[in-house]
C-alpha positions as CSV (number, residue, x, y, z in Angstrom):
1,X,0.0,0.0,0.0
2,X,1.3,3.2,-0.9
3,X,2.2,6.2,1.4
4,X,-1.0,8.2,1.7
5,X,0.4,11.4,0.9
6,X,-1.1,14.0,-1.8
7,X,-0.4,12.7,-5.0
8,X,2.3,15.3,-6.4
9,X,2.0,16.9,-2.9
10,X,5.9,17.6,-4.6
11,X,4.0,20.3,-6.8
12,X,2.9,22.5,-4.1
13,X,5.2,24.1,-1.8
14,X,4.1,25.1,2.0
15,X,5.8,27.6,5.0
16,X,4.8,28.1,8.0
17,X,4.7,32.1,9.5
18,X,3.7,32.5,13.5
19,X,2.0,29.4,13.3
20,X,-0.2,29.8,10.4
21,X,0.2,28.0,6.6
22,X,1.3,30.0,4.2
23,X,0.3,28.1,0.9
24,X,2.5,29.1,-1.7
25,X,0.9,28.0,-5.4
26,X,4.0,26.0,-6.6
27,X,4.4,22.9,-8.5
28,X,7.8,22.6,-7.4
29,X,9.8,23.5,-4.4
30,X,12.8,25.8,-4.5
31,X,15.8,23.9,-5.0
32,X,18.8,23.0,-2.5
33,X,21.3,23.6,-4.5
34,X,22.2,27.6,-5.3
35,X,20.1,29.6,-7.6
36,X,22.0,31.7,-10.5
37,X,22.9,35.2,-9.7
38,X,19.8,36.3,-11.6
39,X,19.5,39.9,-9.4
40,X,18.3,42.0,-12.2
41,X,14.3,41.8,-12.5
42,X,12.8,40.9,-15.4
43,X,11.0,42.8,-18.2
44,X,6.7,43.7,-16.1
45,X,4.3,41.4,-17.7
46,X,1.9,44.1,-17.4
47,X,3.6,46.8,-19.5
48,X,1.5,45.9,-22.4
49,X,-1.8,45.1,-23.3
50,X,-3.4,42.6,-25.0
51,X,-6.5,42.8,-26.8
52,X,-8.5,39.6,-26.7
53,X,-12.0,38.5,-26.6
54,X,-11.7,35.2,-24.6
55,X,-14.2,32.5,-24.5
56,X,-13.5,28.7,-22.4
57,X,-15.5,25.8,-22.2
58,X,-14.5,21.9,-20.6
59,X,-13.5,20.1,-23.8
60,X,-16.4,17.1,-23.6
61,X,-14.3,14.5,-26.0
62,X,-10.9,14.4,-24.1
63,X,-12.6,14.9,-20.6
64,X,-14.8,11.8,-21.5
65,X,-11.9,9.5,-23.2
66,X,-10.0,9.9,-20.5
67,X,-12.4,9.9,-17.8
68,X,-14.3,7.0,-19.1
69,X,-10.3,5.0,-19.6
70,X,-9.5,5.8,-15.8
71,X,-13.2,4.1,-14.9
72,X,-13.1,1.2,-16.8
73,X,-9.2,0.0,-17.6
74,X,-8.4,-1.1,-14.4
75,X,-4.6,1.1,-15.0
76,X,-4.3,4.5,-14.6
77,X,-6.9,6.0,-12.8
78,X,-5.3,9.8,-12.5
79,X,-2.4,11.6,-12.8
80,X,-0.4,15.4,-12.9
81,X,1.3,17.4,-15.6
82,X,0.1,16.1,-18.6
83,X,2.0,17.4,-21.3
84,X,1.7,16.0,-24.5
85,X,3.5,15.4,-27.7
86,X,2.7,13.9,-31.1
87,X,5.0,10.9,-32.0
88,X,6.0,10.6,-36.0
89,X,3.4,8.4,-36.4
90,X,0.2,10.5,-35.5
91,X,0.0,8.8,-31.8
92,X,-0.3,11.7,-29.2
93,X,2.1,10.8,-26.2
94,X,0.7,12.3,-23.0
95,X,3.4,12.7,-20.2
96,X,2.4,12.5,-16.6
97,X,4.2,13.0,-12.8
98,X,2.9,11.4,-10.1
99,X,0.1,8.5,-11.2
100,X,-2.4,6.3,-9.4
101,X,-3.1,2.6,-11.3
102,X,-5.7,0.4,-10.5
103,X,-9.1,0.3,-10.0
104,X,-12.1,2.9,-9.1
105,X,-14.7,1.7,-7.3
106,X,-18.8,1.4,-7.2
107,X,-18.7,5.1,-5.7
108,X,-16.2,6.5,-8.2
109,X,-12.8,6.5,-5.5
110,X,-9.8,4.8,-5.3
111,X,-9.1,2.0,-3.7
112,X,-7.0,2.6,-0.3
113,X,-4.6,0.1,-1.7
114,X,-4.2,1.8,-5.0
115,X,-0.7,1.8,-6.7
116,X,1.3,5.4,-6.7
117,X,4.2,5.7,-8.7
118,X,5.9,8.8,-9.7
119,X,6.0,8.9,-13.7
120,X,3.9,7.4,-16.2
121,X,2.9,8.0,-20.3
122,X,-0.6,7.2,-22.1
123,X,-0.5,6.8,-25.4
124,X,-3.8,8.3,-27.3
125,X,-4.0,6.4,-31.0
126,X,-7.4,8.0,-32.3
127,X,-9.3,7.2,-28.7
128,X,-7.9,4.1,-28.0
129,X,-5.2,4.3,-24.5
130,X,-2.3,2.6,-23.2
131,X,-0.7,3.3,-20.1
132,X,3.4,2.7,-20.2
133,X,4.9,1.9,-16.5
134,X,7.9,0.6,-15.8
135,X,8.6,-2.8,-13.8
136,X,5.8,-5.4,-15.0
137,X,2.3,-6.0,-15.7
138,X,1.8,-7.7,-12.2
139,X,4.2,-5.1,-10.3
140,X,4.6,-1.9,-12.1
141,X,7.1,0.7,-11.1
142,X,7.6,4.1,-12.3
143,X,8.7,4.3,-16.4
144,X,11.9,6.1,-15.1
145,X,13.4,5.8,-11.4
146,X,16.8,7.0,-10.2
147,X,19.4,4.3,-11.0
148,X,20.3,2.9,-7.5
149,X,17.7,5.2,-6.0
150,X,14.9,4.1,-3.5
151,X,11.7,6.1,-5.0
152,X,10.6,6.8,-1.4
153,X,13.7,9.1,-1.4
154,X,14.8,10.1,-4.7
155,X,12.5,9.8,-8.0
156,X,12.0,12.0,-11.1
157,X,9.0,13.8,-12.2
158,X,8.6,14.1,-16.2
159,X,9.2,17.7,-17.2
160,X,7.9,18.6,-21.1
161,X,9.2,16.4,-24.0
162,X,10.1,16.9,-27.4
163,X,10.3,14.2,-30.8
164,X,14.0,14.1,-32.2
165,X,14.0,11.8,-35.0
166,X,12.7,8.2,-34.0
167,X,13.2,9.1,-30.8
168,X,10.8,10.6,-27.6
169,X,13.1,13.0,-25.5
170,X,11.1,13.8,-21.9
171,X,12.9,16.5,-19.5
172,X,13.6,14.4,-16.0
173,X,12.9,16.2,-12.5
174,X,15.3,15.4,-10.1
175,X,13.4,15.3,-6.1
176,X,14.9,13.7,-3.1
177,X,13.5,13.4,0.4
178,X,15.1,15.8,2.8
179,X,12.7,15.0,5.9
180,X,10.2,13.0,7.6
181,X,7.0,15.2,6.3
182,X,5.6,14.9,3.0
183,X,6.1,18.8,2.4
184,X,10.3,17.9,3.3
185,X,12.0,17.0,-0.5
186,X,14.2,19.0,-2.7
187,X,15.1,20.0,-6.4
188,X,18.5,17.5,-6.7
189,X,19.2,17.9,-10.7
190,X,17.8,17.5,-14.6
191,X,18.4,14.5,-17.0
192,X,16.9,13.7,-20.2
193,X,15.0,10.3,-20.9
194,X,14.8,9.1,-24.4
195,X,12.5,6.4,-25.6
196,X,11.7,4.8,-28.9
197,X,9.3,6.9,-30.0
198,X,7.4,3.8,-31.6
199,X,7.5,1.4,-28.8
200,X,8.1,3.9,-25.8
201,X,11.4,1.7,-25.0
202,X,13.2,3.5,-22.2
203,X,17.4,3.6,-24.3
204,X,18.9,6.1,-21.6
205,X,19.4,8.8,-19.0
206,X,21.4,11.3,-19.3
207,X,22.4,14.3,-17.2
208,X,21.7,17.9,-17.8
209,X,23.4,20.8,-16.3
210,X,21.1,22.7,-14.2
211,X,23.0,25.7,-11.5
212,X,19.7,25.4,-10.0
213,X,17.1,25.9,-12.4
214,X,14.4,23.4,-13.3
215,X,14.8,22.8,-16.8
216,X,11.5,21.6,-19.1
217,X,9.0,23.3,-17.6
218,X,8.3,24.3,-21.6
219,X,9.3,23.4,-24.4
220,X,8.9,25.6,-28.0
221,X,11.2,23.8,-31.4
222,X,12.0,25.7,-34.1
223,X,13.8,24.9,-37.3
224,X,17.6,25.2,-35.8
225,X,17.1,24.8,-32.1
226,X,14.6,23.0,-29.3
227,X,14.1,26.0,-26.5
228,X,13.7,24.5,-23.1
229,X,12.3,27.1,-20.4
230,X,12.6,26.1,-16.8
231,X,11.6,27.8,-13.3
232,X,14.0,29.2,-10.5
233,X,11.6,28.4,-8.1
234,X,11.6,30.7,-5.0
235,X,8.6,29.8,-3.3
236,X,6.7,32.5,-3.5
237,X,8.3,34.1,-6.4
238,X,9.3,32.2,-9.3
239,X,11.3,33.6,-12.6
240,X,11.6,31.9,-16.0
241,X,14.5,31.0,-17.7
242,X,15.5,30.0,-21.1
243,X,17.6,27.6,-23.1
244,X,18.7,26.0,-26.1
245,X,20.1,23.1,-28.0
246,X,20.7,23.3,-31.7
247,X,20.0,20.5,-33.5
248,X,17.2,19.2,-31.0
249,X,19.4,16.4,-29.6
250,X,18.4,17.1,-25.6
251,X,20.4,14.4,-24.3
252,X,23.6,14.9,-26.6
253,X,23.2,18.3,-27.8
254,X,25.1,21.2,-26.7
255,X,23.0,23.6,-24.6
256,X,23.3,26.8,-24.3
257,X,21.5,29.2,-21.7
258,X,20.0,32.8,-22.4
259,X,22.0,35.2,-20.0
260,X,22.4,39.3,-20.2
261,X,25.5,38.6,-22.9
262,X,23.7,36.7,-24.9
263,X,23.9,33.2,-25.5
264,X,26.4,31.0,-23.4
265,X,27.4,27.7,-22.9
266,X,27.9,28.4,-19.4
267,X,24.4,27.2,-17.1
268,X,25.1,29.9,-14.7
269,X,24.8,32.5,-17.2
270,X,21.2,32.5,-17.5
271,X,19.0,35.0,-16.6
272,X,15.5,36.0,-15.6
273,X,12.9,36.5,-18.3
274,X,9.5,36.5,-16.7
275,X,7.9,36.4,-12.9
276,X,4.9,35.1,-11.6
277,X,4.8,31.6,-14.2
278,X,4.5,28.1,-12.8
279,X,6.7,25.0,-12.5
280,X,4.4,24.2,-15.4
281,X,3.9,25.9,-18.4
282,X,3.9,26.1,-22.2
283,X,4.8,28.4,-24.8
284,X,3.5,27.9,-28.3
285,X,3.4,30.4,-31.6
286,X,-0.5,31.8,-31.6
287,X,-2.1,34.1,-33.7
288,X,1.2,35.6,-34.4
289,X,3.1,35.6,-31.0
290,X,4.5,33.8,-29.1
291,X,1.7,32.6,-26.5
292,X,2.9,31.8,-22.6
293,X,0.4,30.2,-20.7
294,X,0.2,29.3,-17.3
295,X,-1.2,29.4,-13.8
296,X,-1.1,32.5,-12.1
297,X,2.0,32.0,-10.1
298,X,2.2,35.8,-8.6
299,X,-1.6,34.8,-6.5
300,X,-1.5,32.6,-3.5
301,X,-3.3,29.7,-5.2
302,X,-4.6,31.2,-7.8
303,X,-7.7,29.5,-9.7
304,X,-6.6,31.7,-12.8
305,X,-5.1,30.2,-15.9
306,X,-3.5,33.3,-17.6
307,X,-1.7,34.1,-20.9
308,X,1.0,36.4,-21.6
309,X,2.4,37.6,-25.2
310,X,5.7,38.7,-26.9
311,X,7.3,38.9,-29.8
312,X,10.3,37.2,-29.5
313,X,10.6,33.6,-27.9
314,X,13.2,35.4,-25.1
315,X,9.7,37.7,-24.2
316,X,9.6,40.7,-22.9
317,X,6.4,38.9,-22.6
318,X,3.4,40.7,-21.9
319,X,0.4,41.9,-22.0
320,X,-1.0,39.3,-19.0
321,X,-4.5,38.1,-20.0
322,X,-6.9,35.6,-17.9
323,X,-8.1,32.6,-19.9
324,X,-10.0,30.8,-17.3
325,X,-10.7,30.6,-13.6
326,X,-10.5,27.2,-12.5
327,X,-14.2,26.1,-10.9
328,X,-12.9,23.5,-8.6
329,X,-10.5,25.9,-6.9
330,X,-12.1,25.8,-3.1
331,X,-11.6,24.5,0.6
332,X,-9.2,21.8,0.2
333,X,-9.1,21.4,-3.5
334,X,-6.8,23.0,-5.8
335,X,-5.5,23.5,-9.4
336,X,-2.2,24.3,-10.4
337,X,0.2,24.0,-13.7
338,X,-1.8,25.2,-16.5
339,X,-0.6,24.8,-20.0
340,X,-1.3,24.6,-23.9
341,X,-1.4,21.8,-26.1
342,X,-0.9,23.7,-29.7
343,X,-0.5,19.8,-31.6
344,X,-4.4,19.8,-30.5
345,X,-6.0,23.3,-31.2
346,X,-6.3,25.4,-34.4
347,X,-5.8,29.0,-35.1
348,X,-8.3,30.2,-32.7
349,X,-8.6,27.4,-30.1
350,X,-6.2,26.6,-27.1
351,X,-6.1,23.1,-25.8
352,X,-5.5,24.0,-22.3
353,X,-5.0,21.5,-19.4
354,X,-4.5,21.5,-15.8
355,X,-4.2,20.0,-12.6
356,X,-6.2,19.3,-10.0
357,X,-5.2,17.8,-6.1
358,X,-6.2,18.2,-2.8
359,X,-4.7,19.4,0.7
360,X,-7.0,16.8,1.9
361,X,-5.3,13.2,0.9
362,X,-8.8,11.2,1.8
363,X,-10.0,13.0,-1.3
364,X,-8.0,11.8,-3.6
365,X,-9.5,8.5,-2.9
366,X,-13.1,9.4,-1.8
367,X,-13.2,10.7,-5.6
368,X,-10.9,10.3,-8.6
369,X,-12.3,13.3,-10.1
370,X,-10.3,15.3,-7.3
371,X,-6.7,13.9,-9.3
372,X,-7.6,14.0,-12.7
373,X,-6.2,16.6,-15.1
374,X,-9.3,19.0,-16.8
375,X,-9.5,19.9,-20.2
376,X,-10.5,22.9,-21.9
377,X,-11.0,24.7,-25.5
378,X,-10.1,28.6,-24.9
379,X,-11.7,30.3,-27.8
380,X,-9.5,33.3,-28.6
381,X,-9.2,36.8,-31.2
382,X,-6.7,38.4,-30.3
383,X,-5.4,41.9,-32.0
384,X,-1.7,42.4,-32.2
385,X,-2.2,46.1,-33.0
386,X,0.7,48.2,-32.1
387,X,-1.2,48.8,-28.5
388,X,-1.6,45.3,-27.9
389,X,1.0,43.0,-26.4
């Protein structure tokens, strides 16, 4: 039987102040190792507007494929993150943290007994699901665990992932347990995962430099390079960052990191381009920017799933604009780690997930619903005038 903690209770990052909670809205807590000098602020989201009319509603097929999968296939019944990329063959991989297998029972929970296990992949091909774990059918483990490592103490949570070649490339998460409390873990490192992209065939690990910055919390290619963003995660502040490998190779590429010189080879060169994001994000070209959506990191649990704008893939971005307010956001339930999926909207429709959890661990198995990601279409026409960010 697992450890009843809050699945990805990792993601969400609390303090304590005169004997009070302070809940920071975090998907990942500030590393142990030192931040970058990154002093200098970064460019105000809010020194441009953007002109939108914005419509959302609960996207009804992917809510009900995936809801009606976690009823009835007795495997994964629930997860976090959720990114998702499309293999070369047309399959849509979707990447997952923290997971919960088994069954749901008559009254729609979990089972006390359920599996947890920290990473996980389904595989969409037109509707039909399959759930990748590691280990076996009759025992299954996480897809990737820390060689050596005991998952109770050191694990990896899937970042964003990218298709080079034949090959599936997922950013690794690097956490180990620093305490005896499920709030007591820490950022350790990065490392890249690479599967077949055909048979989802874990063929290696490899490192990634990080000086303290989470790398893959987005990922944006272009014709020369993959851009990974990642998060220097402060607790209650938290600053992107931006890097690059040309070629696309993540695991045996040469990265380089966006600093105020330019572009260097050096990871503790990078700098800060953006406050207020989540651990979680996504940045995809939209309507003719480049479109950065997330959670609203700069609210203490914020239910609001905002957008920001810019020109350039290295921002300024601007122009904040609220997409959605989450409805479950209340008492003990929250949301957190909103992104786009761009491979599964069209010119004027987001595919936007995110997550929801709860402070309360009984709830995640009283009712799956309260760790399942949500799906939504967010219906935007946006100007890019030159008084719009």
């Amino acid at each position: 039987m697992p450890q009843r903690t809050p699945a990805r209770s990792g993601r969400i990052a609390l303090a304590s102040a005169v004997g009070a909670l302070a809940l920071v809205a975090s998907s990942i807590p500030l590393s142990a190792a030192a931040a970058p000098d990154s002093a200098a602020a970064p460019p105000t989201a809010a020194a441009a507007k953007t002109c939108a009319a914005i419509s959302a509603e609960v996207d009804a097929e992917l809510t009900d494929r995936f809801g009606d999968y976690g009823d009835t296939a007795g495997q994964w019944t629930g997860a976090d993150s959720a990114y998702s990329v499309e293999l070369p063959d047309g399959r849509i991989a979707w990447i997952y943290s923290d997971t919960f297998l088994g069954e749901v029972n008559e009254t729609h929970g979990r089972p006390l007994d359920s599996l947890f296990i920290h990473n996980s992949i389904n595989v969409d091909d037109d509707g039909v699901i399959t759930t990748y774990t590691g280990g076996t059918a009759q025992a299954p483990e996480s897809l990737v665990k820390v060689a050596g490592g005991d998952e109770a103490k050191d694990w990896y949570w899937f970042g964003d992932a990218t298709v080079h070649g034949d090959e599936l490339q997922v950013m690794l998460v690097e956490f180990i347990k620093t305490g005896d409390t499920m709030w007591d873990f820490a950022f350790k490192g990065n490392a890249v995962a690479t599967f077949d992209a055909s048979t989802l065939e874990l063929l290696s690990v490899d490192p990634v430099a990080t000086n303290g910055i989470n790398w893959g919390s987005a990922i944006y290619e272009d014709h020369h390079y993959t851009y990974v963003y990642g998060v220097e995660d402060l607790g209650a502040q938290k600053f992107a960052h931006l890097a690059r490998v040309q070629g696309g190779d993540l695991a045996h590429g040469t990265w380089e990191y966006l600093g105020d010189a330019g572009w260097s080879t050096d990871p503790s060169a990078t700098k800060r381009i953006l406050e207020g994001v989540s651990n979680e994000f996504s940045v995809s070209k939209f309507q003719g920017r480049y479109t950065l959506v997330t959670g609203d990191a700069t609210e203490l649990l914020s239910s609001k799933v905002v957008m920001y704008r810019s020109k350039n893939l290295e921002g300024p971005f601007t122009g904040k604009t609220v997409l959605y307010a989450t409805p479950e956001t209340s008492g003990n339930i929250f949301t957190y780690n909103a992104k786009a999926h761009p491979e599964l909207g069209n010119g004027h429709t987001l595919l936007v997930t995110y997550n929801v959890n709860s402070f309360d661990t009984n709830d995640l198995y009283v009712d799956v619903d309260n760790y399942r990601p949500r799906y939504i279409d967010v219906d935007a026409k946006i100007s890019n005038g030159s008084h719009c960010g």
